[in-house]
VMD Tcl script that builds the backbone (N, CA, C; Angstrom):
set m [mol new atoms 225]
animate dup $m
set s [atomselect $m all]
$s set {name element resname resid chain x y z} {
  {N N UNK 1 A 41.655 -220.230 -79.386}
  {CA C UNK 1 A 43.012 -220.479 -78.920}
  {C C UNK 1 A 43.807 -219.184 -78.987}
  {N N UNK 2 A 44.277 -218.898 -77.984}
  {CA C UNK 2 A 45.342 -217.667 -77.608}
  {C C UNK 2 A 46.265 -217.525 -78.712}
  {N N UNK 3 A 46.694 -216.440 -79.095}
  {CA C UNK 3 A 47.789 -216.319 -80.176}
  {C C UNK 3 A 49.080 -216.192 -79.178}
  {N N UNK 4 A 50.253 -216.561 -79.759}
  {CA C UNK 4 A 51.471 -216.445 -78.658}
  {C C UNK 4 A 52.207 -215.245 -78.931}
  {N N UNK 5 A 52.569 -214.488 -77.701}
  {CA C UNK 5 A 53.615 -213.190 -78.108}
  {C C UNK 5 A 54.319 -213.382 -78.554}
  {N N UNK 6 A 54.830 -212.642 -79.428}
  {CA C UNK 6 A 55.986 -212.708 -80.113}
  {C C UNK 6 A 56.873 -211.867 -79.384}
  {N N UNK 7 A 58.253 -212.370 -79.168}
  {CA C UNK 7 A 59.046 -210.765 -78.246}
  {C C UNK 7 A 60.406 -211.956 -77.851}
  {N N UNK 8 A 61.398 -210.975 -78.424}
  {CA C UNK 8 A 62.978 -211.464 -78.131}
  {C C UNK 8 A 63.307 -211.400 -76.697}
  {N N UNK 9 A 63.208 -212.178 -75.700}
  {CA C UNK 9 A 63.717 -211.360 -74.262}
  {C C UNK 9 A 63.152 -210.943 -73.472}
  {N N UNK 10 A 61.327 -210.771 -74.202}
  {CA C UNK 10 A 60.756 -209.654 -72.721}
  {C C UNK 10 A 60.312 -210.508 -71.787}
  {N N UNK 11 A 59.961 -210.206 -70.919}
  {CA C UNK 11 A 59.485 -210.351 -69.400}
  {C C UNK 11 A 57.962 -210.087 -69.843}
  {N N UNK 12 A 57.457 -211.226 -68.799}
  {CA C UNK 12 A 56.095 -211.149 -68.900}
  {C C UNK 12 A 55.411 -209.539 -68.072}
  {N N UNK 13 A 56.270 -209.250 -67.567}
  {CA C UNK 13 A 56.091 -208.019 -66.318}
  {C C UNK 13 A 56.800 -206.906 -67.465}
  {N N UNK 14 A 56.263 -206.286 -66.418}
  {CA C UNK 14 A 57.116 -204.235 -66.423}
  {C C UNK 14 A 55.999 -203.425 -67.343}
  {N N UNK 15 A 54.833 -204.024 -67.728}
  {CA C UNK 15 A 54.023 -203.027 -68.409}
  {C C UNK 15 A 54.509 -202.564 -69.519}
  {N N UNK 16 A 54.823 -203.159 -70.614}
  {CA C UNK 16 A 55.466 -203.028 -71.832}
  {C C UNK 16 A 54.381 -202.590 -72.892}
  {N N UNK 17 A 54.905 -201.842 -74.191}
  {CA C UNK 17 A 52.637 -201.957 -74.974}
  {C C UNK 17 A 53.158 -202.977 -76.173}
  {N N UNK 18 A 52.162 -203.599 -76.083}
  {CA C UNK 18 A 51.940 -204.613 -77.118}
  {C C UNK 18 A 50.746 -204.174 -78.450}
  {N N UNK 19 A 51.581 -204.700 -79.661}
  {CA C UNK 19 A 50.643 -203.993 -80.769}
  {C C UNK 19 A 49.863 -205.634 -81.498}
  {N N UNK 20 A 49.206 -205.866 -82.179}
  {CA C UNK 20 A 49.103 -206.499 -83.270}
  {C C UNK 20 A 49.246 -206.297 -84.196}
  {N N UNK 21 A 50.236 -207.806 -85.232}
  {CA C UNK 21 A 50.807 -207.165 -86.550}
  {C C UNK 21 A 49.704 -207.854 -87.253}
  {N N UNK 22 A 49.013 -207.050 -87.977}
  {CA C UNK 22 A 48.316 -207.380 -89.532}
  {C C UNK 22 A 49.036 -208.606 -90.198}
  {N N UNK 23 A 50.764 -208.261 -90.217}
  {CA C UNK 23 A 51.394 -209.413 -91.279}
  {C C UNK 23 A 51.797 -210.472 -91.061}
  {N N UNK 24 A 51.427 -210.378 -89.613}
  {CA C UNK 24 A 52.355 -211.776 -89.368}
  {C C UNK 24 A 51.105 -212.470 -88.394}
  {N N UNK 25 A 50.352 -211.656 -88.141}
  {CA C UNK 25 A 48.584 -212.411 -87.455}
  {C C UNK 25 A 49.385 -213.211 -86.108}
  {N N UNK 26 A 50.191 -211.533 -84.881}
  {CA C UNK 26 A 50.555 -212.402 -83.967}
  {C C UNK 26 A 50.660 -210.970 -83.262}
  {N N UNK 27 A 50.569 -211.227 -81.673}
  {CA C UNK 27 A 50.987 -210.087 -80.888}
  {C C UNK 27 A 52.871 -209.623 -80.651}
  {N N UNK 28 A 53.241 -208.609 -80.873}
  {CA C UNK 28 A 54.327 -208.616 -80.760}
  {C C UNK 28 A 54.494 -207.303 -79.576}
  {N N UNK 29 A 55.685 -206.994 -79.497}
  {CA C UNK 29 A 56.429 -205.970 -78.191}
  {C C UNK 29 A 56.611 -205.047 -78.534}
  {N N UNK 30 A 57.116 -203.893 -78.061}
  {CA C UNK 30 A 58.193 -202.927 -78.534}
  {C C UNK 30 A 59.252 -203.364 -78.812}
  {N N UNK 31 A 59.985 -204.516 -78.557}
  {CA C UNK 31 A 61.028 -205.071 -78.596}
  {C C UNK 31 A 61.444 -205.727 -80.490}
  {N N UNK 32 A 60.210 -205.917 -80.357}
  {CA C UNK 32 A 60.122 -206.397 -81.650}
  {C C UNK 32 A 59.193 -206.596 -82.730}
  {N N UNK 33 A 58.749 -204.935 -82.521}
  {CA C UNK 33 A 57.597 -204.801 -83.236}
  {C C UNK 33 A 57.914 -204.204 -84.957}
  {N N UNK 34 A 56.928 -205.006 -85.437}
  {CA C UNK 34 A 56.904 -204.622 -87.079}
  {C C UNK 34 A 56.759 -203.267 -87.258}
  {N N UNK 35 A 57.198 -202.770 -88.643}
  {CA C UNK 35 A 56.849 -201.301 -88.689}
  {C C UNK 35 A 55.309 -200.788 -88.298}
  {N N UNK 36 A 55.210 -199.721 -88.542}
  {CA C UNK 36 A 53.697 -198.902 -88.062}
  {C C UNK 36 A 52.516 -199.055 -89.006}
  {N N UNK 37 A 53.284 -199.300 -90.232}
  {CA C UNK 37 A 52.600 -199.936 -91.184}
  {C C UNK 37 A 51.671 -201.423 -91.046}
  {N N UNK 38 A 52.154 -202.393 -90.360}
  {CA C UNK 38 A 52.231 -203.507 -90.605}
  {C C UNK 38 A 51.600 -203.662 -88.497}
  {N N UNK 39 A 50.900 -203.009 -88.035}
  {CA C UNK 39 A 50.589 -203.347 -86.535}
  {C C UNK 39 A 49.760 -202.442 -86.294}
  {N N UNK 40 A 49.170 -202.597 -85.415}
  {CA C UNK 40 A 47.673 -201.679 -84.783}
  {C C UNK 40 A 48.264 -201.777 -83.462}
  {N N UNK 41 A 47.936 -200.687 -82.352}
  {CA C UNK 41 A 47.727 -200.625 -81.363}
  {C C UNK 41 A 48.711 -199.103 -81.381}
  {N N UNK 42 A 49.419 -198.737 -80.000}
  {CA C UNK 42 A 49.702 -200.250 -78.869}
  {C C UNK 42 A 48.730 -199.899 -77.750}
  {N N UNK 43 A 48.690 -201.187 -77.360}
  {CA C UNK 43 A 47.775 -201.889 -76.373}
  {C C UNK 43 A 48.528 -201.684 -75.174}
  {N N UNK 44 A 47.646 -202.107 -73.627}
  {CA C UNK 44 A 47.857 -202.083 -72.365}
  {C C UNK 44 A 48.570 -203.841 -72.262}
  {N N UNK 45 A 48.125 -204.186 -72.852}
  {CA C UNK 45 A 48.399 -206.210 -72.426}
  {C C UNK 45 A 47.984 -206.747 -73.787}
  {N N UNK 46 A 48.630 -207.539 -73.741}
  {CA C UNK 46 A 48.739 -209.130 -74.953}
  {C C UNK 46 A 47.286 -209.617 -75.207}
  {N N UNK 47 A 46.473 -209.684 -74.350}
  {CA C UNK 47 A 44.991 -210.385 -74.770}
  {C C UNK 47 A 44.556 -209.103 -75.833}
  {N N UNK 48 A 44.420 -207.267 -74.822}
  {CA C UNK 48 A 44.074 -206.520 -75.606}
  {C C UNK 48 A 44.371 -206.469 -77.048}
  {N N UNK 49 A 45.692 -206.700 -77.586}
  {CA C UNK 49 A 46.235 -206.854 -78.929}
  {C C UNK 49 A 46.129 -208.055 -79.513}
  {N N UNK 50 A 45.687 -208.819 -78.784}
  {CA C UNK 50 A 45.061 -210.107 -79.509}
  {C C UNK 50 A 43.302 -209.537 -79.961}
  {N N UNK 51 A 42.745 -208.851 -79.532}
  {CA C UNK 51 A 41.669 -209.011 -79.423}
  {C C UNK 51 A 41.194 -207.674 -80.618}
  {N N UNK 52 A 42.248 -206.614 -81.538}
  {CA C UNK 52 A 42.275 -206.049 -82.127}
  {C C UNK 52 A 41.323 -206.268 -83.319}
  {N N UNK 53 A 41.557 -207.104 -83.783}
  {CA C UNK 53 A 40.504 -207.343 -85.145}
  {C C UNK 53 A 39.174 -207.222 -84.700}
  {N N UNK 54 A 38.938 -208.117 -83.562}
  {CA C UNK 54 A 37.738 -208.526 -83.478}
  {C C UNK 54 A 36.880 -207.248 -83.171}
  {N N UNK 55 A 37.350 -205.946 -82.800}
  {CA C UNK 55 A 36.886 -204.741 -82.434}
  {C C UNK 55 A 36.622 -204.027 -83.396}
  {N N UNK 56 A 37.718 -204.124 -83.808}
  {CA C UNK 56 A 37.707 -203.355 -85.612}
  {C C UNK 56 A 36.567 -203.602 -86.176}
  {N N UNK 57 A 36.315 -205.187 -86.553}
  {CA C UNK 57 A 34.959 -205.683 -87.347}
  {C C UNK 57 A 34.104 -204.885 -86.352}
  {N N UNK 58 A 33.614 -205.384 -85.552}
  {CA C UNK 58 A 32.797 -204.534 -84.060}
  {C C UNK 58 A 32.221 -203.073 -84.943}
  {N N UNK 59 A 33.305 -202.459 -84.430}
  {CA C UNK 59 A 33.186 -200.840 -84.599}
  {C C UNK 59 A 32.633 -200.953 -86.051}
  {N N UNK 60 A 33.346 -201.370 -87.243}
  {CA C UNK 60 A 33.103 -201.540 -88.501}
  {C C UNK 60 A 31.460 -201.192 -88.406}
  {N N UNK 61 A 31.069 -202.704 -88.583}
  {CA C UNK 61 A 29.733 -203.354 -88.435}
  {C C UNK 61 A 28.813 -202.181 -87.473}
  {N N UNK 62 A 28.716 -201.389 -86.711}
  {CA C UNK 62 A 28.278 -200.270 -85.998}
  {C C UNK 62 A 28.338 -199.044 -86.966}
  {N N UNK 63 A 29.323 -198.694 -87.033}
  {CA C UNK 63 A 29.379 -197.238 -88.232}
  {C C UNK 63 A 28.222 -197.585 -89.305}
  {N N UNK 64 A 28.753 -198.863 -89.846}
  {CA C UNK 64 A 27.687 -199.424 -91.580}
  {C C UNK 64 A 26.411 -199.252 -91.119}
  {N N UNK 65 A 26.259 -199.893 -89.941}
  {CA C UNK 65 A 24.446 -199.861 -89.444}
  {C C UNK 65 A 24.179 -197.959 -89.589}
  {N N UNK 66 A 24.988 -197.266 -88.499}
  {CA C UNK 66 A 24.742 -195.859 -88.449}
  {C C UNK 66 A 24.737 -195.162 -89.468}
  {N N UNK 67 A 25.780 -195.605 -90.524}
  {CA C UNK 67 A 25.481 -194.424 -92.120}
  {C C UNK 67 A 24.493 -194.920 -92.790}
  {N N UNK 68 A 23.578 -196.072 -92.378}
  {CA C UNK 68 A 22.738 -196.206 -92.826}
  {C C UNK 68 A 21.247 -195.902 -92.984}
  {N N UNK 69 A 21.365 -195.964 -91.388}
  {CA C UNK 69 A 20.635 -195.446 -90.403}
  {C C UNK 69 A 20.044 -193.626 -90.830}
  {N N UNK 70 A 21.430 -192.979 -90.919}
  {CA C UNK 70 A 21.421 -191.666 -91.427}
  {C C UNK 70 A 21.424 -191.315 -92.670}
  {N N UNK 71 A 21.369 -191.957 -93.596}
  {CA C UNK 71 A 21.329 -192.081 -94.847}
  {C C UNK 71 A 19.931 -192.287 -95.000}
  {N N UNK 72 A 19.148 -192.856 -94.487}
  {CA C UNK 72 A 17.654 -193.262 -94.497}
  {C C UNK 72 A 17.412 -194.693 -95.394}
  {N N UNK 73 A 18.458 -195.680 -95.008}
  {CA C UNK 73 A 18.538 -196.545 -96.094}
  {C C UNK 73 A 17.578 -198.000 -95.041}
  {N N UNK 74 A 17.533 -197.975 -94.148}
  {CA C UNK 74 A 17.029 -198.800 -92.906}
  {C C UNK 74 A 15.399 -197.584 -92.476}
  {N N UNK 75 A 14.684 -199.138 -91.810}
  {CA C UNK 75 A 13.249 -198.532 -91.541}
  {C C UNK 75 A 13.140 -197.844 -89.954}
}
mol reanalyze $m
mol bondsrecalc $m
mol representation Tube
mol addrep $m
């Protein structure tokens, strides 16, 4: 299920960047975005910043295999 933007006012239009906040586990705007602390991105569109974590783990899970890989800890 889609997470809903969060945003005072904006328009679905005009190419705005959208971040995801860590604290509040929701896409928000420039309009009304949490500090820099507290959000990842910014993103091109709302799905992209919805879809933040799931990349993170992604990438995560890739590096762990590779330092492992190079570490000589895997066959």
């Amino acid at each position: 299920m889609p997470f809903a933007v969060h945003s005072d006012g904006m328009s679905s239009e005009g190419g705005g960047r959208y971040y995801w906040c860590v604290r509040h586990s929701r896409v928000e705007t420039d309009a009304d975005a949490c500090p820099a602390t507290d959000r990842m991105g910014p993103y091109a569109s709302a799905a992209e910043a919805e879809g933040a974590l799931s990349r993170v783990q992604e990438r995560n899970v890739a590096w762990d295999a590779e330092d492992a890989r190079w570490e000589g800890e895997t066959d």
